[in-house]
C-alpha positions as CSV (number, residue, x, y, z in Angstrom):
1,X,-39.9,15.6,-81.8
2,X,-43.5,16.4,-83.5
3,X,-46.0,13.6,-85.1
4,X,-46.6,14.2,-88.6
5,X,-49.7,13.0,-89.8
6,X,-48.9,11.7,-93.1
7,X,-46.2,10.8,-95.5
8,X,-45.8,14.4,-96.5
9,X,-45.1,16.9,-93.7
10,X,-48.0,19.3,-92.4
11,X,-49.3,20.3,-96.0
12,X,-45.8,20.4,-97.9
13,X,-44.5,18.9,-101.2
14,X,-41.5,17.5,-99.7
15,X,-41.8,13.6,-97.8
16,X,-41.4,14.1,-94.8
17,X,-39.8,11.4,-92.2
18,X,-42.4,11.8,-89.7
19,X,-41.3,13.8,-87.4
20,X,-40.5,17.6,-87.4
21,X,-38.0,19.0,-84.3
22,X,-37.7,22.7,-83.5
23,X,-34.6,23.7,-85.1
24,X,-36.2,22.9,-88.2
25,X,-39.5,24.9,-87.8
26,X,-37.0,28.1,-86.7
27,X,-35.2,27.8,-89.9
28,X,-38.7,27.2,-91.9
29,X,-40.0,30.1,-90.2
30,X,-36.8,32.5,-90.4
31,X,-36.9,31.8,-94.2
32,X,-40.5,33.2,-94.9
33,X,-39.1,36.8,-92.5
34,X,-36.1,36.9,-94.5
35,X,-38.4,37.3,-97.7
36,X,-40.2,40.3,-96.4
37,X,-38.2,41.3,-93.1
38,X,-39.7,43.5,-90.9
39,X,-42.4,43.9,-93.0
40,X,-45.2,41.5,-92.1
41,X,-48.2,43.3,-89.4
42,X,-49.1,40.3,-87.2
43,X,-52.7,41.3,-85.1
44,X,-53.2,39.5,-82.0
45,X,-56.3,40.1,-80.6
46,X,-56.3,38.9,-76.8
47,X,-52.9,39.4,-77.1
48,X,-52.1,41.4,-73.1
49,X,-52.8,37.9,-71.4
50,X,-51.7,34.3,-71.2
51,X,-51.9,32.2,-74.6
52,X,-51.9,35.6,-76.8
53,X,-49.0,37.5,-74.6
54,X,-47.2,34.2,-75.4
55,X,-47.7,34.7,-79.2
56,X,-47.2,38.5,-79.1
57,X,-44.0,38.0,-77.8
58,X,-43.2,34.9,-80.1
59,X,-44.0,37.0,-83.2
60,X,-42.0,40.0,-82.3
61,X,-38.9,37.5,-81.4
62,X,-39.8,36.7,-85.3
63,X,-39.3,40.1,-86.8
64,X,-43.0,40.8,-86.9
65,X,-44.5,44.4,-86.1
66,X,-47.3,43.7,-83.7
67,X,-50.2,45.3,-82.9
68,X,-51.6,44.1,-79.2
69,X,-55.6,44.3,-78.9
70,X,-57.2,44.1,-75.1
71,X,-60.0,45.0,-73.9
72,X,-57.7,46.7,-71.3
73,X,-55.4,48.9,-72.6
74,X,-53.4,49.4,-70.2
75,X,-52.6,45.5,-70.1
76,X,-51.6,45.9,-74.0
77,X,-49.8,48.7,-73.3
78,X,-47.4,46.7,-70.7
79,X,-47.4,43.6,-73.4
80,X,-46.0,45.8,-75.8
81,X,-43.6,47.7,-73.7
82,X,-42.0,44.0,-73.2
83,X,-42.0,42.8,-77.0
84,X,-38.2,42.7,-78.8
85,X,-38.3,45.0,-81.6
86,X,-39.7,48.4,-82.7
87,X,-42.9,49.9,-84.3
88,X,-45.4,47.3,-81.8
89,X,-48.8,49.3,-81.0
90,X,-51.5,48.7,-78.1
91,X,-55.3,49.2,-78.9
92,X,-57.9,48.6,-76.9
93,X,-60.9,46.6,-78.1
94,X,-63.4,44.4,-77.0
95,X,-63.9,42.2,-79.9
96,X,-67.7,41.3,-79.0
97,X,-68.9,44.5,-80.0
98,X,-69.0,45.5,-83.5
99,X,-68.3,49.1,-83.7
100,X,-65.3,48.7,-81.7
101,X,-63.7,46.1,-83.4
102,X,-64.5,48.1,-86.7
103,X,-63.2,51.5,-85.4
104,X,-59.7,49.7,-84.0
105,X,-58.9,47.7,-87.2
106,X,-59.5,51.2,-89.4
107,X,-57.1,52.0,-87.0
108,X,-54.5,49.5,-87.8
109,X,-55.1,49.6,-91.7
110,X,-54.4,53.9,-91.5
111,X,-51.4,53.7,-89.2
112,X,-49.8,50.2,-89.9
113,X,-51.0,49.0,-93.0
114,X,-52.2,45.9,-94.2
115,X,-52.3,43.3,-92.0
116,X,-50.3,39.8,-92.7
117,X,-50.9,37.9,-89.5
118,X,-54.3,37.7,-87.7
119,X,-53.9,35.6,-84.3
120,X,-57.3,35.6,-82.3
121,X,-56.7,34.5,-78.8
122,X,-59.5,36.9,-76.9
123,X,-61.5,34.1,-74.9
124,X,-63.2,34.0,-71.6
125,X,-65.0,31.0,-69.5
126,X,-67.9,30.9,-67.1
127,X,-67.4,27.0,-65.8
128,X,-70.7,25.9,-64.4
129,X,-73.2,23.2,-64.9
130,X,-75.7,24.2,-67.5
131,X,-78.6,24.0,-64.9
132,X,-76.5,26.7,-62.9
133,X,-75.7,28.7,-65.8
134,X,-76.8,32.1,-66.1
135,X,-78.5,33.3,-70.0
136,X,-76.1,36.6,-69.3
137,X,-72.9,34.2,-69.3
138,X,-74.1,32.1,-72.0
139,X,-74.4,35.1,-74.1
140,X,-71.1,36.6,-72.5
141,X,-69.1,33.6,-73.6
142,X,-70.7,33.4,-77.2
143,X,-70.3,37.2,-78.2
144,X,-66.9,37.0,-77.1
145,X,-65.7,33.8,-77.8
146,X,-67.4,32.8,-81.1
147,X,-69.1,36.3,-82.5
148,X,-66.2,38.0,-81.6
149,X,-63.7,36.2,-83.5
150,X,-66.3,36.4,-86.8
151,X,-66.2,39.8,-86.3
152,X,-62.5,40.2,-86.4
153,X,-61.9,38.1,-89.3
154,X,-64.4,40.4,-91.2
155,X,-62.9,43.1,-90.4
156,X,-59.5,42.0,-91.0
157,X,-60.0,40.3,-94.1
158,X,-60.2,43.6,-96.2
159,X,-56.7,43.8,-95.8
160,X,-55.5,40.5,-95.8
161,X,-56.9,39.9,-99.1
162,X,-54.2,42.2,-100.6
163,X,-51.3,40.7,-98.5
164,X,-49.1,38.3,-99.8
165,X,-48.7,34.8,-97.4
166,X,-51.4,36.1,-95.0
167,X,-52.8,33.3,-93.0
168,X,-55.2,33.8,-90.1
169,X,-54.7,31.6,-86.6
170,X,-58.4,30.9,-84.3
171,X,-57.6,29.7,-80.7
172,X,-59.9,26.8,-79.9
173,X,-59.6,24.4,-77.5
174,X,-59.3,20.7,-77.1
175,X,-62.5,20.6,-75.0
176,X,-64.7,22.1,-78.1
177,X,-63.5,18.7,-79.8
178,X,-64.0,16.6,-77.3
179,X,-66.4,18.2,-75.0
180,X,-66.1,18.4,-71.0
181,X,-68.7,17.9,-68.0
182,X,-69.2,21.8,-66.5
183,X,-68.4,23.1,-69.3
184,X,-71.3,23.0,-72.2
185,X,-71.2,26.4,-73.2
186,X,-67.6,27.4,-73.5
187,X,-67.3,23.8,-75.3
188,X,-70.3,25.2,-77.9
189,X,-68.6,28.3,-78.2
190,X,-65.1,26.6,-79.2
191,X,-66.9,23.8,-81.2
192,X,-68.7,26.9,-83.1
193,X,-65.5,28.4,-83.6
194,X,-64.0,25.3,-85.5
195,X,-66.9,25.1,-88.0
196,X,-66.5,28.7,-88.8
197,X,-62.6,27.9,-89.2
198,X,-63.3,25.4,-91.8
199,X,-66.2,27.4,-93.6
200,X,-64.0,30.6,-93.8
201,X,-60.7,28.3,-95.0
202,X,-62.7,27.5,-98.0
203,X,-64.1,30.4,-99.0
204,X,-60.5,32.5,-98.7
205,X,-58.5,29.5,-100.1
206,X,-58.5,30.5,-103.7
207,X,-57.5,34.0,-102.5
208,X,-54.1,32.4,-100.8
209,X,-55.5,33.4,-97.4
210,X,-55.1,30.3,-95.2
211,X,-57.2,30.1,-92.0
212,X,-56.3,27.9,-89.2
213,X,-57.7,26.5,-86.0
214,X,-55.0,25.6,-83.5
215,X,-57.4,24.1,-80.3
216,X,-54.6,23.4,-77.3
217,X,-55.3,21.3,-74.5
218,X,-54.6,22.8,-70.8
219,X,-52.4,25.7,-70.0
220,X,-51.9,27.5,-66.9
221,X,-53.0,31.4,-67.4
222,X,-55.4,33.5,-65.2
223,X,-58.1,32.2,-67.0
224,X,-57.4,28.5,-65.6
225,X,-55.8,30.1,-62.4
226,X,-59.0,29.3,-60.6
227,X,-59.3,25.4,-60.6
228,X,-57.9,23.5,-57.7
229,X,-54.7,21.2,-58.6
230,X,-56.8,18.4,-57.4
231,X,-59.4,18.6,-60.1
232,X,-56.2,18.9,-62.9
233,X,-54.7,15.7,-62.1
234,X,-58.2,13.7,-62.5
235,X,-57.9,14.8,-66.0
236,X,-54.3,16.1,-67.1
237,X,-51.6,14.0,-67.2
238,X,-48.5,14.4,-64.7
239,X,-46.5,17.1,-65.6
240,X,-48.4,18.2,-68.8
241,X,-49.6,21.4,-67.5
242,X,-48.0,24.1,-69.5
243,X,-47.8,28.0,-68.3
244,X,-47.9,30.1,-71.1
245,X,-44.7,32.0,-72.3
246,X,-43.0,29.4,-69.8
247,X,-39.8,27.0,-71.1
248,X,-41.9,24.4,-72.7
249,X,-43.1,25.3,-76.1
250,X,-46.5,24.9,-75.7
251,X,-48.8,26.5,-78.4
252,X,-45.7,27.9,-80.0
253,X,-44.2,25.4,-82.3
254,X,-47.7,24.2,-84.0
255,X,-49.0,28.3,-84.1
256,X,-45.3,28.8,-86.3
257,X,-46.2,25.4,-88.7
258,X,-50.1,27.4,-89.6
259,X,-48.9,30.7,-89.8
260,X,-46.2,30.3,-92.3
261,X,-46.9,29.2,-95.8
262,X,-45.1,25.2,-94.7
263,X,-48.7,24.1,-94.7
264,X,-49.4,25.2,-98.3
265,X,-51.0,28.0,-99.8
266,X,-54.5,28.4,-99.3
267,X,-57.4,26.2,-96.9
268,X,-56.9,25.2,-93.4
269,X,-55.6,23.1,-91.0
270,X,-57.0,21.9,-87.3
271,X,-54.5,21.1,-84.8
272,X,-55.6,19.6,-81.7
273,X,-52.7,19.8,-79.4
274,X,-52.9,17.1,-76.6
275,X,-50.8,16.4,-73.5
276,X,-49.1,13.4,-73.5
277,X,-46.1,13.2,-70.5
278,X,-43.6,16.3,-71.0
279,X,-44.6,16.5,-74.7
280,X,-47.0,18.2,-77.0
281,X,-48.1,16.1,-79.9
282,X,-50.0,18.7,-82.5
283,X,-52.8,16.7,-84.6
284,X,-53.2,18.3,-87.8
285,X,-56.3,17.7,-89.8
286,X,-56.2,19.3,-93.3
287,X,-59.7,20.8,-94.4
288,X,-60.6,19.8,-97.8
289,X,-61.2,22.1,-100.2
């Protein structure tokens, strides 16, 4: 089961019990694809590795067509040779720099159309004490991880505006909340990202465009593959170390709740997903209008 943080569910008009199990987010969610089925263009950029592979293949399970951006595109290509379902396209991208991320999202809007779904996931890390940190890496982890977001929501925006229930999705991270010793900058750059969230949640929300940051706590991907197992269990619970696209649901079940329209139409939502045992308990914060 899933804590609900109030006495109506996640942002809905109906009272909710407090809890919210998965069978009842698949049947929210299959409700809003059989309104428009196999119609809605889900973008996941970031989407050939770890947390956005997970999502690629969780929207395409959903009916979405998806549209896979890397930076290597041969990595998007195998992501998308993997996805259930037709009419999936790779493109590479690299989201930090602005002609590129302009040229491939003309791209999208002329062969796919509009887009419904925007899932930003591109992120890299450069652990290190701030005396030890390099200005290259600080900038590295800004452009890509902050800037380049900004810039893909920009750019994807001009079609979203036209889309009925489109709702964007920003990747943060539990340590830009709560911050994390070796890590400044990365924890600026996912801080950064969560004020931008809120910021672009309002300005959208009259527009029906809702704008989400989900900010997980640790998953195992080959950006994490290089900490010892020593160092995760001075911080991570036993057993709450989740692989992504493994059996446990990880980002999956809270990503379904802010893309679909169950937390209202319009504004934004946080959800801080900690580790608690074998469970995920998702944290939703609504952003006020």
């Amino acid at each position: 089961m899933y804590g609900c943080t109030g006495s109506r569910c996640w942002g809905s008009k109906v009272p909710c019990s407090g809890a919210l199990d998965r069978s009842d987010w698949k049947h929210q969610w299959e409700i809003t694809q059989v309104m428009a089925p196999g119609s809605r263009l889900a973008v996941v950029c970031g989407g050939s590795g770890g947390i956005g592979r997970a999502v690629s293949r969780l929207l395409a399970e959903r009916g979405c067509r998806v549209a896979v951006v890397s930076r290597n595109e041969d990595a998007a290509r195998a992501t998308v040779a993997s996805l259930h379902g037709a009419d999936h396209v790779a493109l590479s991208c690299d989201v930090s720099k602005e002609q590129e991320v302009q040229k491939t999202f003309d791209t999208i809007q002329k062969t796919s159309g509009n887009i419904c779904y925007l899932v930003n996931a591109a992120g890299i890390n450069r652990d290190a004490l701030l005396l030890r940190t390099k200005p290259e890496d600080m900038l590295a982890l800004l452009h890509t991880n902050l800037l380049g977001t900004m810039l893909t929501c920009r750019a994807a925006l001009r079609s979203m505006l036209h889309t009925q229930g489109a709702a964007i999705v920003n990747i943060g991270s539990v340590v830009g909340l709560k911050g994390n010793a070796g890590q400044c900058v990365y924890s600026a750059s996912k801080a950064g990202l969560e004020g931008f969230t809120r910021s672009l949640a309002k300005e959208v929300a009259s527009r029906n465009v809702r704008v989400n940051l989900l900010a997980p706590g640790f998953i195992r991907t080959a950006m994490t593959s290089g900490l010892r197992e020593e160092d995760w269990g001075r911080s991570i619970p036993a057993g709450a170390i989740w692989r992504a696209g493994g059996s446990r649901p990880g980002c999956s079940l809270p990503l379904g709740e802010l893309l679909h329209n169950r937390t209202g139409a319009g504004g934004g939502w946080r959800a801080a997903v900690d580790h608690v045992g074998s469970r995920a308990l998702p944290h939703l914060s609504k952003y006020q209008q």
